[in-house]
PAZAPA-4460 file (N, C-alpha, C; in steps of 0.05 Angstrom, whole numbers, plus 32768, in hexadecimal, padded with zeros to 4 digits):
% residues 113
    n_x    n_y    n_z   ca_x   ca_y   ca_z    c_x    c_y    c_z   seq   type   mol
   7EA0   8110   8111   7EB5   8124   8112   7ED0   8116   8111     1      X     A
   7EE1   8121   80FE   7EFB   810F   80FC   7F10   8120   8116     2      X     A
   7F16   8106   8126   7F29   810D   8138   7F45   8102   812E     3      X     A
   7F66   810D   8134   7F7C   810A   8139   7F8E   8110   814F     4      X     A
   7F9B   80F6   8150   7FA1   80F2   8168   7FC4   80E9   8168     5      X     A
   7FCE   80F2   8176   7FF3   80F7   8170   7FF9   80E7   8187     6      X     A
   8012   80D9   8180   801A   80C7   8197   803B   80C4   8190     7      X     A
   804D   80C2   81A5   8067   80BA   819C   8073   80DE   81A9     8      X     A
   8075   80E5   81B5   8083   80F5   81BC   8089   80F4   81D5     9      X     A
   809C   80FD   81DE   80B4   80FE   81F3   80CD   8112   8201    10      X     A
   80DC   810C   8203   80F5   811E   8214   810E   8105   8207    11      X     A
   8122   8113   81F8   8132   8104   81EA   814D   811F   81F1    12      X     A
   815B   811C   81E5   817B   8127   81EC   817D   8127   81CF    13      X     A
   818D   8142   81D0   8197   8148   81B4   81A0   8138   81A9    14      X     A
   819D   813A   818D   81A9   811F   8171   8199   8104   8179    15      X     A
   818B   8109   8188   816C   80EF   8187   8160   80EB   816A    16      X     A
   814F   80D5   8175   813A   80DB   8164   8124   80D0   816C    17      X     A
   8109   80D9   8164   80EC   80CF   816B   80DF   80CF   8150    18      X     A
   80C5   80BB   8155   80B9   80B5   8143   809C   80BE   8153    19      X     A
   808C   80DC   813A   8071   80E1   814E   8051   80D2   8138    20      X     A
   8049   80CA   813D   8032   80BF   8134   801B   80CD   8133    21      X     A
   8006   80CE   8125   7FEC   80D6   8123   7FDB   80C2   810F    22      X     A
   7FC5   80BD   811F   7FB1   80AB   8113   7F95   80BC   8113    23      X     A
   7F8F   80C0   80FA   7F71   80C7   80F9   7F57   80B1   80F9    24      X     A
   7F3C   80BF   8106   7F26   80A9   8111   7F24   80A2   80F1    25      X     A
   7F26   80B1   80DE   7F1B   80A7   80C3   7F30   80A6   80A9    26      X     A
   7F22   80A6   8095   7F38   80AC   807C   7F35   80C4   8076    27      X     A
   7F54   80D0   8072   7F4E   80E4   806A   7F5F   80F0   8048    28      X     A
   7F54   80FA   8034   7F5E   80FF   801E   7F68   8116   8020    29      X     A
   7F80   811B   8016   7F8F   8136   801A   7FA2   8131   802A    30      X     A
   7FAE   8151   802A   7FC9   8159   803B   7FBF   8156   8056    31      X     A
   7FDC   814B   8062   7FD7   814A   807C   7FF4   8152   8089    32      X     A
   7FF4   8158   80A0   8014   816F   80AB   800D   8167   80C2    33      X     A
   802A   8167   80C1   8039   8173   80E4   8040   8195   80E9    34      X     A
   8031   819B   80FD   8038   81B3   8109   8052   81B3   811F    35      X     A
   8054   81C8   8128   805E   81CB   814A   8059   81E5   8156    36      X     A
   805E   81E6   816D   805C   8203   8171   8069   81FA   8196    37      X     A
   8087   8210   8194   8093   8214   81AC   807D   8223   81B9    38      X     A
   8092   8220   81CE   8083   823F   81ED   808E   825B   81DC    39      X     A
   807E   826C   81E5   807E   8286   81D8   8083   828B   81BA    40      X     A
   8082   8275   81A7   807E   827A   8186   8062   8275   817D    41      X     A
   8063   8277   8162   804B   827B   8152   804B   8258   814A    42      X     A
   8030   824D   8140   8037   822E   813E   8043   822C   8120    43      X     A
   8055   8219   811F   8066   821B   8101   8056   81FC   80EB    44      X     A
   805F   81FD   80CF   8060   81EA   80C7   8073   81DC   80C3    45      X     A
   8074   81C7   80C8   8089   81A7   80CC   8090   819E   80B2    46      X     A
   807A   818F   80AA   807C   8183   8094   805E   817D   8092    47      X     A
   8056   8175   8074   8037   816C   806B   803E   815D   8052    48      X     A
   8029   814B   804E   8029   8134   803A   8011   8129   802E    49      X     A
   8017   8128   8017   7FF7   8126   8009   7FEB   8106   8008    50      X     A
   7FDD   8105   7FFE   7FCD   80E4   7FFF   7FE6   80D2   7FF0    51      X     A
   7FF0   80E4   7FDA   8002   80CC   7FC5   8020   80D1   7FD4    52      X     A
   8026   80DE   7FE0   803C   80E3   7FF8   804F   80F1   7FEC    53      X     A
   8044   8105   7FDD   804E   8122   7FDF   8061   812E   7FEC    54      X     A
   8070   8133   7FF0   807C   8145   8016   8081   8162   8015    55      X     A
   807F   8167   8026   8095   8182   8027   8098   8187   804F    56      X     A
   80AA   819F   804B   80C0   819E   8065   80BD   81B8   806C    57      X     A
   80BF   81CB   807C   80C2   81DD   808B   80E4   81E0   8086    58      X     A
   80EE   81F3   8084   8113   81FA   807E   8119   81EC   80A0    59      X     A
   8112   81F1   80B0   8122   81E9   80CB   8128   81CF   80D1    60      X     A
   8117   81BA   80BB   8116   819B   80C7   811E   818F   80B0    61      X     A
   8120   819F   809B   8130   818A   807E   8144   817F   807A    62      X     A
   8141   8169   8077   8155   8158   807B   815D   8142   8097    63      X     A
   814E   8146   80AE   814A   8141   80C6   812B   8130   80CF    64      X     A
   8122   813E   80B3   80FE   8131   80C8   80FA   8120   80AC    65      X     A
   80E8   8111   80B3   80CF   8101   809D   80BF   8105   80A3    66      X     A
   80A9   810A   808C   808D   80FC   808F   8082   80E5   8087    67      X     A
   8074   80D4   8089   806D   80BC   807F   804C   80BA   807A    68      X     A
   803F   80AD   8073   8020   80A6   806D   801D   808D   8069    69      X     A
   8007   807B   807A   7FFE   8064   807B   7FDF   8067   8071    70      X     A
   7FDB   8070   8056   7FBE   8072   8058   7FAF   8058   805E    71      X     A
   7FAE   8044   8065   7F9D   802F   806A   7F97   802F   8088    72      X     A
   7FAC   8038   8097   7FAD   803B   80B1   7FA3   8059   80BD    73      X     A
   7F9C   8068   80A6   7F94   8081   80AE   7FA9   8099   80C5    74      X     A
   7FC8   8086   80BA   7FD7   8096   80C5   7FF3   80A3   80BA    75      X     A
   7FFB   80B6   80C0   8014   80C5   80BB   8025   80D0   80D2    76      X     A
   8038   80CC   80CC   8058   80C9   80DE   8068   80DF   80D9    77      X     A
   8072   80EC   80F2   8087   80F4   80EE   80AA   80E9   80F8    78      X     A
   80C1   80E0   80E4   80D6   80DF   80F1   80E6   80F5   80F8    79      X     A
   80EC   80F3   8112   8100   8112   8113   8117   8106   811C    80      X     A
   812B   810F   8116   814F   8105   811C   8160   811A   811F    81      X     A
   8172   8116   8126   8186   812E   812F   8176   813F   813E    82      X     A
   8163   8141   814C   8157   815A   8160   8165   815B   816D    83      X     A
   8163   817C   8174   816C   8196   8176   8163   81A0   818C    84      X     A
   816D   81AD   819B   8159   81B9   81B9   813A   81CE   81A6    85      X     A
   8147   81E1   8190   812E   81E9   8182   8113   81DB   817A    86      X     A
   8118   81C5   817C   80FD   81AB   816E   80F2   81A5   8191    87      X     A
   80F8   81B1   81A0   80E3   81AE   81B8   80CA   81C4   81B0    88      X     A
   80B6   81BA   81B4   8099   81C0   81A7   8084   81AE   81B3    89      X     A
   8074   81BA   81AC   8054   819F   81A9   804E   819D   818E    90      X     A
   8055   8187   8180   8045   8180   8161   8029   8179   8165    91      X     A
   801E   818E   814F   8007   8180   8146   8005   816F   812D    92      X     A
   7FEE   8168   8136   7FE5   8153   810E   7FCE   8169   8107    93      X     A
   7FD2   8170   80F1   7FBB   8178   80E3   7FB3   816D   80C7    94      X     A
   7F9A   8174   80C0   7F91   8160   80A5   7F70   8179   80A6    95      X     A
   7F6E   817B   808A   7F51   818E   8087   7F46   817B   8081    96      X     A
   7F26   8177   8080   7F13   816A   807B   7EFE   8176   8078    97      X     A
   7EFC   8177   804D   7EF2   819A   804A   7EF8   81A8   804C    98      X     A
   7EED   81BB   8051   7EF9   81D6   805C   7EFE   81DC   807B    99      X     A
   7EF9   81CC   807E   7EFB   81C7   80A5   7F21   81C7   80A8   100      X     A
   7F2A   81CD   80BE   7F42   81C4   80C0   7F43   81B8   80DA   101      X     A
   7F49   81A2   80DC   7F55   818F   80F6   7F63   8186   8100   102      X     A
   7F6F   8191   8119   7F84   818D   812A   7F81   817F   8140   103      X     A
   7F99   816A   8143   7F9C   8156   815A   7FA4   8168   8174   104      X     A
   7F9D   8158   8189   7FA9   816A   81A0   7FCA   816E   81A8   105      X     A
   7FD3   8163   819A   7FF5   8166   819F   8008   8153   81A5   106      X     A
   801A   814B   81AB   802D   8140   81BB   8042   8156   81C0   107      X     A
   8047   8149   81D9   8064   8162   81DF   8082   8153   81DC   108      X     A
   8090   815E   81D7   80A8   8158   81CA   80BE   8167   81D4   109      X     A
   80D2   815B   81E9   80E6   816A   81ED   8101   8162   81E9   110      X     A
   8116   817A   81E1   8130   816F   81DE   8139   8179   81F2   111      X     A
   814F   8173   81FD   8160   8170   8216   8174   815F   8222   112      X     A
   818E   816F   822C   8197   8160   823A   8194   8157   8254   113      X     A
***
């Protein structure tokens, strides 16, 4: 069973920035994304990136976030910069495998002064 696993999140102060990580147990071909999902919203999409590194962005983080892909390392990155008190959330990693879809357990991520 392919597991993902998110690391790199924190409590940073507005106009920060963090770098969140996810490493999958295996290889995986295809799109792979960052989610989030605040307290009391629906979970959103971030950004996702294909094997040849593709991207795309969610309107709220364009221009502010990256995604990155290490396929040898079986991992993909998110950079986020200029955060915002709104970018407090828990990101997930997600990646399908098949028709299966699989999600990491999270990191939590807060902005604040």
């Amino acid at each position: 069973q392919v597991q993902l696993v998110e690391s790199g999140g924190g409590l940073v102060q507005p106009g920060g920035s963090l770098r969140l990580s996810c490493e999958a147990s295996t290889s995986i071909f295809g799109v792979m994304s960052w989610y989030r999902q605040a307290p009391g919203k629906q979970r959103e999409l971030v950004a996702d990136i294909t094997t040849d590194g593709t991207t795309g962005y969610g309107d709220s983080v364009k221009g502010r976030f990256a995604i990155s892909r290490h396929n040898i390392k079986n991992t993909i990155y998110l950079h986020m910069s200029d955060l915002e008190p709104n970018d407090t959330a828990v990101y997930y990693c997600h990646a399908k495998v098949g028709d299966l879809p699989v999600w990491g357990g999270g990191t939590q991520d807060a902005v604040s002064t």
